[in-house]
VMD Tcl script that builds the backbone (N, CA, C; Angstrom):
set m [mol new atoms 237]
animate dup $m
set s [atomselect $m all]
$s set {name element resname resid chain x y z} {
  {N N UNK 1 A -10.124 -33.714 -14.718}
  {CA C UNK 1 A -10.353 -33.171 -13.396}
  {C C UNK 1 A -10.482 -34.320 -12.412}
  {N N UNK 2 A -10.467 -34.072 -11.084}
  {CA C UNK 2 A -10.131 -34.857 -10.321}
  {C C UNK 2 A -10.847 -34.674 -8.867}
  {N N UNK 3 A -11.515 -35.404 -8.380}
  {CA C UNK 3 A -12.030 -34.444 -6.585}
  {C C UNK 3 A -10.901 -35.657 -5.829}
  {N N UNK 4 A -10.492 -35.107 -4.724}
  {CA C UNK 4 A -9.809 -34.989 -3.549}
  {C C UNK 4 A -10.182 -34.701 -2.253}
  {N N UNK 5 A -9.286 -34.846 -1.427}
  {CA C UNK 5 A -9.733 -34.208 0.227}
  {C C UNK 5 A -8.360 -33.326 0.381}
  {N N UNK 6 A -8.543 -32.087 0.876}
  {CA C UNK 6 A -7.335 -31.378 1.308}
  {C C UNK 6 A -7.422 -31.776 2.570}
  {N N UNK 7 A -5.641 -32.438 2.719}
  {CA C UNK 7 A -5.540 -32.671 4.157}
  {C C UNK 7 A -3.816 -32.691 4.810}
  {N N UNK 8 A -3.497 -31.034 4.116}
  {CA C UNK 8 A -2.679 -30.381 4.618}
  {C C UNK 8 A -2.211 -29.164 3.895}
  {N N UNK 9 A -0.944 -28.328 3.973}
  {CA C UNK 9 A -0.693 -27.092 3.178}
  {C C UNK 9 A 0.744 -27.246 3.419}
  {N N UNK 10 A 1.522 -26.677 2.385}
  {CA C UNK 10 A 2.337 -26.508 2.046}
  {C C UNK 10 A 3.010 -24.936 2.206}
  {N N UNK 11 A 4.034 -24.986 2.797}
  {CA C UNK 11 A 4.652 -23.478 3.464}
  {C C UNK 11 A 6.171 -23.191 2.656}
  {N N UNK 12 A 6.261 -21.996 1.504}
  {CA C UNK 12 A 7.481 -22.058 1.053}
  {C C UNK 12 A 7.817 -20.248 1.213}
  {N N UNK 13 A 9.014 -19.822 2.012}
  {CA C UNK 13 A 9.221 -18.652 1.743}
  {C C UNK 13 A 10.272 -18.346 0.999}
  {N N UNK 14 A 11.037 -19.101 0.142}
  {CA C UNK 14 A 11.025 -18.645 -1.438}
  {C C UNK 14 A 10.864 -19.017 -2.391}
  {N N UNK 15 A 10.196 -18.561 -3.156}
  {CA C UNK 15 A 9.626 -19.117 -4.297}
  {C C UNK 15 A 9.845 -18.204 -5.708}
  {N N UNK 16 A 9.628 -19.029 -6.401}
  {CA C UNK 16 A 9.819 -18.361 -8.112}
  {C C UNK 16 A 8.287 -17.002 -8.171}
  {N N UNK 17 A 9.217 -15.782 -8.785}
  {CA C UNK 17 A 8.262 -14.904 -8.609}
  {C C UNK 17 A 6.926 -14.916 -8.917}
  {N N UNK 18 A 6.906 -15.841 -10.318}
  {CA C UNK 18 A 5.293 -15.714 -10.691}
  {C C UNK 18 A 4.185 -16.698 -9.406}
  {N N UNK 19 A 5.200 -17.407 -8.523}
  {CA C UNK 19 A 4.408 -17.768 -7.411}
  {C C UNK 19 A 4.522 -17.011 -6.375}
  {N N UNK 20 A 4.889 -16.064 -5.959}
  {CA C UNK 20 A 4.310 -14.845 -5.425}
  {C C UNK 20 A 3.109 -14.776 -4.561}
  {N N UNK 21 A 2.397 -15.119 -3.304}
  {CA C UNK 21 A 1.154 -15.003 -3.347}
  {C C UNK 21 A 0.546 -16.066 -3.443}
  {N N UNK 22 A 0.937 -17.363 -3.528}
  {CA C UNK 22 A 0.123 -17.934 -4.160}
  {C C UNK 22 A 0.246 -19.418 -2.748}
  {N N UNK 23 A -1.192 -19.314 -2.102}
  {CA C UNK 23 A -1.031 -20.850 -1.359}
  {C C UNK 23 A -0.839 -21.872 -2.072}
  {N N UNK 24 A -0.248 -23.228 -1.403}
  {CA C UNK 24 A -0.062 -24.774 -1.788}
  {C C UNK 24 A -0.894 -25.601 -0.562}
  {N N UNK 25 A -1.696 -26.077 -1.513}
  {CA C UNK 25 A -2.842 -27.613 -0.187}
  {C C UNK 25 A -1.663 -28.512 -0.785}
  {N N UNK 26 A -2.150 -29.803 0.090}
  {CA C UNK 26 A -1.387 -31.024 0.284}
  {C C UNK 26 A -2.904 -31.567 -0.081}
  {N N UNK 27 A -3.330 -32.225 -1.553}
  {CA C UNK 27 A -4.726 -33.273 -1.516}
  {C C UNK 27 A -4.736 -34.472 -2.152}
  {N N UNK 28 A -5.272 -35.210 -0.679}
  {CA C UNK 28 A -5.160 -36.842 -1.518}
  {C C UNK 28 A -6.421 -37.158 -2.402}
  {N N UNK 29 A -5.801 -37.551 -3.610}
  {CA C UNK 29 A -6.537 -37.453 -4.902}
  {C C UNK 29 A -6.366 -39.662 -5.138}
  {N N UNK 30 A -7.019 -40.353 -5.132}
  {CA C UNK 30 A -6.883 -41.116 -5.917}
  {C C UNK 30 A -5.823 -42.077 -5.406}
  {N N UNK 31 A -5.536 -42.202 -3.958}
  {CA C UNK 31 A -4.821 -42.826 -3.639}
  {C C UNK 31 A -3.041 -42.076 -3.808}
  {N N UNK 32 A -2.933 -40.830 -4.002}
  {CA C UNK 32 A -1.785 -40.179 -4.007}
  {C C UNK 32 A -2.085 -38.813 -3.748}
  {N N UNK 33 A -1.073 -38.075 -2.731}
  {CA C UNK 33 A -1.310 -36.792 -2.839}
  {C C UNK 33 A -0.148 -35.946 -3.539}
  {N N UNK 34 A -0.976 -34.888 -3.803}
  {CA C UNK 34 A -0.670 -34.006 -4.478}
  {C C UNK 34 A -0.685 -32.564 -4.365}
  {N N UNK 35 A -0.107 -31.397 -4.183}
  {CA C UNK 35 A 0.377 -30.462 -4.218}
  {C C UNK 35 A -0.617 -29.692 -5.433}
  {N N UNK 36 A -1.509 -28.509 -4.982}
  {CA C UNK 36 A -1.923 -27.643 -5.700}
  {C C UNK 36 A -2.133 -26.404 -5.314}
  {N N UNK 37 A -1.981 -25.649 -6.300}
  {CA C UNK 37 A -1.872 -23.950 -6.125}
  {C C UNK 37 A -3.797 -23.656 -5.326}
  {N N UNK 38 A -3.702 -23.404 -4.738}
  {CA C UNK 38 A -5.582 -23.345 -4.649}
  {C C UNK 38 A -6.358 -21.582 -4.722}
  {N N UNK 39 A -7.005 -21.575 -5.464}
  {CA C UNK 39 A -7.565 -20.789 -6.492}
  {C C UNK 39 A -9.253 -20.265 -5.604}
  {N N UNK 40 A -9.141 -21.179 -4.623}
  {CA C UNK 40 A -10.304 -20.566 -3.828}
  {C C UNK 40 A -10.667 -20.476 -2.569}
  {N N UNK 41 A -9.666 -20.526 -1.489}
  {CA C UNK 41 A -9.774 -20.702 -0.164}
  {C C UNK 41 A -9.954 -21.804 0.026}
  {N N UNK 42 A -9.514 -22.982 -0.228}
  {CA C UNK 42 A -10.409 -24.277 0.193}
  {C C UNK 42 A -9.338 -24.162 1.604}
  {N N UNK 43 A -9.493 -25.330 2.472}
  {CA C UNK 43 A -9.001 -25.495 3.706}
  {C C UNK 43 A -8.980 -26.996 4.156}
  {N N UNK 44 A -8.270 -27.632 5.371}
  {CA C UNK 44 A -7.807 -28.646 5.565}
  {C C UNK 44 A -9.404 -29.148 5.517}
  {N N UNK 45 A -9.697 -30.756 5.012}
  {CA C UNK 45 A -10.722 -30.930 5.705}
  {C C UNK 45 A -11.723 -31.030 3.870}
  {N N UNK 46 A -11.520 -29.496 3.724}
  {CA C UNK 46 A -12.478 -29.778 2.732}
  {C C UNK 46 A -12.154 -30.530 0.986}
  {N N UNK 47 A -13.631 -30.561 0.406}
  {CA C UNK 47 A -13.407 -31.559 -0.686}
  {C C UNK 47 A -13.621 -31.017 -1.576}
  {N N UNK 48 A -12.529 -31.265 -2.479}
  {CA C UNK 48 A -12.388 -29.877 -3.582}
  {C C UNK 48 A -12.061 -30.728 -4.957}
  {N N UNK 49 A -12.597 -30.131 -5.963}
  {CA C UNK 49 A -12.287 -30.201 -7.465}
  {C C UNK 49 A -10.553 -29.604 -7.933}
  {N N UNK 50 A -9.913 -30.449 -8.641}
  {CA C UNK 50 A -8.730 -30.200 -8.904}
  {C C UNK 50 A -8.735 -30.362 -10.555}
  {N N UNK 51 A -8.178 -29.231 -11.063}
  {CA C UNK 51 A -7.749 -28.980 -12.617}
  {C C UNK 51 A -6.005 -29.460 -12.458}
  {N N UNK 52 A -5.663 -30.090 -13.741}
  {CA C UNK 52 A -4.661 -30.886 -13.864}
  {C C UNK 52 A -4.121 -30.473 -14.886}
  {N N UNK 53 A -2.594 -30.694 -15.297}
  {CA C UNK 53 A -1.769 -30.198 -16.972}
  {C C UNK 53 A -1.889 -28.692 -16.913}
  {N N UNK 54 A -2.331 -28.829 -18.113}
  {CA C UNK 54 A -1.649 -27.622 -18.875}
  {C C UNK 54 A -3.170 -26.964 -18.406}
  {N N UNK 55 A -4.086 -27.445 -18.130}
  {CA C UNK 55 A -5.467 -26.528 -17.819}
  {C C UNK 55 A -5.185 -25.443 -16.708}
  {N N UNK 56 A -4.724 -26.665 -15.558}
  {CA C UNK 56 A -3.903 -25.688 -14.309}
  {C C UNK 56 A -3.155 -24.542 -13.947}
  {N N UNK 57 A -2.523 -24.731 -15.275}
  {CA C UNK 57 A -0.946 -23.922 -15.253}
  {C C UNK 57 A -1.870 -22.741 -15.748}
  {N N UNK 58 A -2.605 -22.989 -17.100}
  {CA C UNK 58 A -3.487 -21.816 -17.813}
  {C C UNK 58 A -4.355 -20.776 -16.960}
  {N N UNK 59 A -4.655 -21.614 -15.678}
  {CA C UNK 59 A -6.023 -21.361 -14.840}
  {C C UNK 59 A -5.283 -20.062 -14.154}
  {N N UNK 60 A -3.756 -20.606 -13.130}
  {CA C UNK 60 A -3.122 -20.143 -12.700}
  {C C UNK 60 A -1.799 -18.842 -13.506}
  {N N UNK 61 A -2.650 -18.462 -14.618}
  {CA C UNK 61 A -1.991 -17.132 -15.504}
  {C C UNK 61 A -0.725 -17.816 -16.084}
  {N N UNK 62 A -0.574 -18.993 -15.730}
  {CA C UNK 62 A 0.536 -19.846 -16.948}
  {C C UNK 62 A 1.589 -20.152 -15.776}
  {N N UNK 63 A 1.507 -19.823 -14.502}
  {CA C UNK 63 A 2.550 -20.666 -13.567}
  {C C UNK 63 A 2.608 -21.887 -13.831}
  {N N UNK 64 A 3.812 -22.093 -13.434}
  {CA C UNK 64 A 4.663 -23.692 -13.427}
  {C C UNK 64 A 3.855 -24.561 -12.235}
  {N N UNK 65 A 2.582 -24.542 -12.485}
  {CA C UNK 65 A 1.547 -25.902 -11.414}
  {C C UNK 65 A 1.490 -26.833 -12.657}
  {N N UNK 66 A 1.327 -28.088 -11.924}
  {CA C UNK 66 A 0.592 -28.895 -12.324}
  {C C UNK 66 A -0.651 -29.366 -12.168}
  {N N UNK 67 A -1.410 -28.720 -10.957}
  {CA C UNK 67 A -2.257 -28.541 -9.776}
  {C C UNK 67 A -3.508 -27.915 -10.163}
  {N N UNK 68 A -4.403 -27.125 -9.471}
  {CA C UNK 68 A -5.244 -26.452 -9.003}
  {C C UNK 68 A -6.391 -26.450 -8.548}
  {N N UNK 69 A -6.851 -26.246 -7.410}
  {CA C UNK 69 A -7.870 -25.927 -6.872}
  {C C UNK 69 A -8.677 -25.238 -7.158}
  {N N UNK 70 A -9.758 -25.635 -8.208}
  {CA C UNK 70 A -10.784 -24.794 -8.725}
  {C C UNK 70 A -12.148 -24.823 -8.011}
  {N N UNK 71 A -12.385 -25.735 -7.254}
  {CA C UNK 71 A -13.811 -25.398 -6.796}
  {C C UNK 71 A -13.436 -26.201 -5.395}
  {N N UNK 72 A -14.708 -25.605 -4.332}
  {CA C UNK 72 A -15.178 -26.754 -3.209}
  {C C UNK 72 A -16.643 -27.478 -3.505}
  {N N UNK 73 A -15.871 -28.698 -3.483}
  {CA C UNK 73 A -17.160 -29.365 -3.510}
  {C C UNK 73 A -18.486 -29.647 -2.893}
  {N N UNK 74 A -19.730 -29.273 -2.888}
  {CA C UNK 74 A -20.881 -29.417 -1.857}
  {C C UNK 74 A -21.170 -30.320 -1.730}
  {N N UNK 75 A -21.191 -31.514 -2.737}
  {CA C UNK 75 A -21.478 -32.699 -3.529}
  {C C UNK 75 A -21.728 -33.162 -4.448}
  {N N UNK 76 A -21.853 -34.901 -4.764}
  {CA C UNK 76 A -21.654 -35.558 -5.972}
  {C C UNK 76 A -22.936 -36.219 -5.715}
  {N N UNK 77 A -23.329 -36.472 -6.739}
  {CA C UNK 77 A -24.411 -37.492 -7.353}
  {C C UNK 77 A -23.863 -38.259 -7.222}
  {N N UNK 78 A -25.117 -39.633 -6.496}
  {CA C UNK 78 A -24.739 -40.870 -6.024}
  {C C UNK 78 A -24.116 -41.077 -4.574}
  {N N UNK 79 A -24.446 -39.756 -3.684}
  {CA C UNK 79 A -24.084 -39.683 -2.789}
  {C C UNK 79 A -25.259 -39.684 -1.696}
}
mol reanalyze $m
mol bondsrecalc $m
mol representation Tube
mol addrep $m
Protein backbone atom coordinates (compact mmCIF):
# COMPACT_ATOMS: atom_id res chain seq x y z
CA UNK A 1 0.00 0.00 0.00
CA UNK A 2 0.95 3.32 -0.67
CA UNK A 3 -0.42 7.09 0.60
CA UNK A 4 -0.44 9.80 -2.07
CA UNK A 5 -2.05 13.23 -2.77
CA UNK A 6 -4.90 13.25 -5.38
CA UNK A 7 -4.18 16.02 -7.58
CA UNK A 8 -6.33 15.50 -10.53
CA UNK A 9 -9.07 13.05 -12.35
CA UNK A 10 -9.19 11.37 -15.17
CA UNK A 11 -12.31 11.67 -17.76
CA UNK A 12 -12.96 8.60 -20.21
CA UNK A 13 -16.32 8.20 -22.12
CA UNK A 14 -15.49 4.87 -23.39
CA UNK A 15 -14.47 2.45 -21.54
CA UNK A 16 -14.32 -1.42 -21.14
CA UNK A 17 -17.67 -2.48 -19.62
CA UNK A 18 -16.59 -3.84 -16.33
CA UNK A 19 -15.40 -0.08 -15.93
CA UNK A 20 -18.70 1.16 -16.23
CA UNK A 21 -19.22 3.66 -13.44
CA UNK A 22 -16.25 3.73 -12.22
CA UNK A 23 -14.13 7.27 -11.45
CA UNK A 24 -10.15 7.64 -12.24
CA UNK A 25 -7.93 10.26 -9.68
CA UNK A 26 -4.64 11.29 -11.10
CA UNK A 27 -2.25 10.59 -7.45
CA UNK A 28 1.19 11.49 -6.93
CA UNK A 29 2.47 8.59 -5.01
CA UNK A 30 6.24 8.53 -4.41
CA UNK A 31 7.51 10.81 -6.77
CA UNK A 32 5.21 9.38 -9.77
CA UNK A 33 1.69 9.64 -10.52
CA UNK A 34 -0.61 7.31 -10.96
CA UNK A 35 -4.05 6.57 -12.13
CA UNK A 36 -6.59 4.83 -9.70
CA UNK A 37 -10.08 3.55 -9.78
CA UNK A 38 -11.24 5.38 -6.37
CA UNK A 39 -13.43 3.31 -4.18
CA UNK A 40 -14.42 6.22 -1.92
CA UNK A 41 -15.09 9.70 -3.02
CA UNK A 42 -11.74 10.97 -2.36
CA UNK A 43 -11.27 14.42 -4.28
CA UNK A 44 -8.55 16.77 -5.67
CA UNK A 45 -6.55 17.88 -2.76
CA UNK A 46 -7.10 15.01 -0.58
CA UNK A 47 -4.65 12.29 0.93
CA UNK A 48 -5.56 8.96 0.35
CA UNK A 49 -4.36 5.29 0.88
CA UNK A 50 -3.81 3.37 -2.40
CA UNK A 51 -4.09 -0.62 -2.81
CA UNK A 52 -1.76 -1.84 -5.60
CA UNK A 53 -1.53 -5.42 -7.98
CA UNK A 54 -3.60 -7.87 -7.86
CA UNK A 55 -5.14 -6.54 -4.29
CA UNK A 56 -6.66 -3.60 -6.42
CA UNK A 57 -7.97 -5.36 -9.23
CA UNK A 58 -9.60 -7.94 -6.37
CA UNK A 59 -10.87 -4.81 -4.35
CA UNK A 60 -12.36 -3.47 -7.59
CA UNK A 61 -14.58 -7.04 -8.34
CA UNK A 62 -11.45 -8.17 -10.53
CA UNK A 63 -11.30 -5.03 -13.03
CA UNK A 64 -8.26 -4.50 -15.06
CA UNK A 65 -6.77 -1.58 -12.25
CA UNK A 66 -3.71 -1.61 -11.08
CA UNK A 67 -4.81 1.18 -8.69
CA UNK A 68 -7.21 1.88 -5.92
CA UNK A 69 -8.37 4.19 -3.69
CA UNK A 70 -9.23 2.58 -0.54
CA UNK A 71 -9.27 5.03 2.15
CA UNK A 72 -8.86 9.00 2.96
CA UNK A 73 -6.38 9.62 5.03
CA UNK A 74 -6.94 11.78 8.44
CA UNK A 75 -3.41 11.03 9.38
CA UNK A 76 -0.08 9.38 10.02
CA UNK A 77 1.94 8.92 13.02
CA UNK A 78 4.90 11.04 13.22
CA UNK A 79 3.05 13.77 12.02
Amino acid sequence: MKIGKVVGSVWATRKAQCLQGQTFLVVQSEGEQIVAADQVGAGVGDRVLLATGTVASRYCMDAPVDAAVVAIVDGKEGQ
